[in-house]
N, C-alpha and C positions, 0 to 999 in steps of 0.2 A: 427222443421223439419230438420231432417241431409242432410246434403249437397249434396249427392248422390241422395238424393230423390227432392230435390230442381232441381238438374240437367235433370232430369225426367222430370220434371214438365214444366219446362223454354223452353227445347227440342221441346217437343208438342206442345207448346205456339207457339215459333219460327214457325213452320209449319204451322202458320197463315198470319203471316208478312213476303212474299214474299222476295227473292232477287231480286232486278233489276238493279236501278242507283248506282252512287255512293251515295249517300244522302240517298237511300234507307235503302244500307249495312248500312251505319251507326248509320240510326236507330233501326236496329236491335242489332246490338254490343252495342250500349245505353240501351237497351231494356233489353239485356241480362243482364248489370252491376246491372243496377238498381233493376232489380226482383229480386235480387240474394239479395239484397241488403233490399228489401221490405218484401220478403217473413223471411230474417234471421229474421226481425224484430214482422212480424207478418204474421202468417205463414195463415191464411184467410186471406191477401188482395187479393181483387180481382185484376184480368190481367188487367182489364180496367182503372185502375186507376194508374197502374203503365205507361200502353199506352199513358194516357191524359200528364200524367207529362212526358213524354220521347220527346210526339211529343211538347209538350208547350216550351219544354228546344231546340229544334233543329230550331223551327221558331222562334227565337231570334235570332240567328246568317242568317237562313236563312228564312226570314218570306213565298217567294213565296211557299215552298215546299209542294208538297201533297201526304202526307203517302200511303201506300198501306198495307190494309189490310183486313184482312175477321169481315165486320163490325156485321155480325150474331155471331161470336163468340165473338167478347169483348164485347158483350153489353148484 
């Protein structure tokens, strides 16, 4: 998948995961790296799984946090 179409893709994604807190934002700029990062590698992973690892990596540092997102679409 070339980059541009990667960017496409991650865009729409995004328009699932909400801005709100700070915690929020940061989930999504994780969000962002990582797919970018998932999809170079294998360009069917699914969004859901890149989500599970984004949000696993952010309640480590902060275990209370509870993501916001459109759970009909990553699942």
């Amino acid at each position: 998948m070339k980059r541009n179409e990667m960017r496409k893709k991650i865009n729409e994604e995004l328009k699932h995961i909400p801005r709100a807190s700070f915690s929020q934002n940061m989930l999504r700029e994780y969000y962002n790296g990582m797919r970018m990062t998932d999809l170079s590698q294998n360009s069917a992973c699914p969004a859901k799984e890149t989500l599970i690892k984004v949000v696993e990596a952010m309640k480590k540092d902060k275990p209370d946090f509870l993501p916001i997102y459109d759970r009909k679409f990553f699942n």
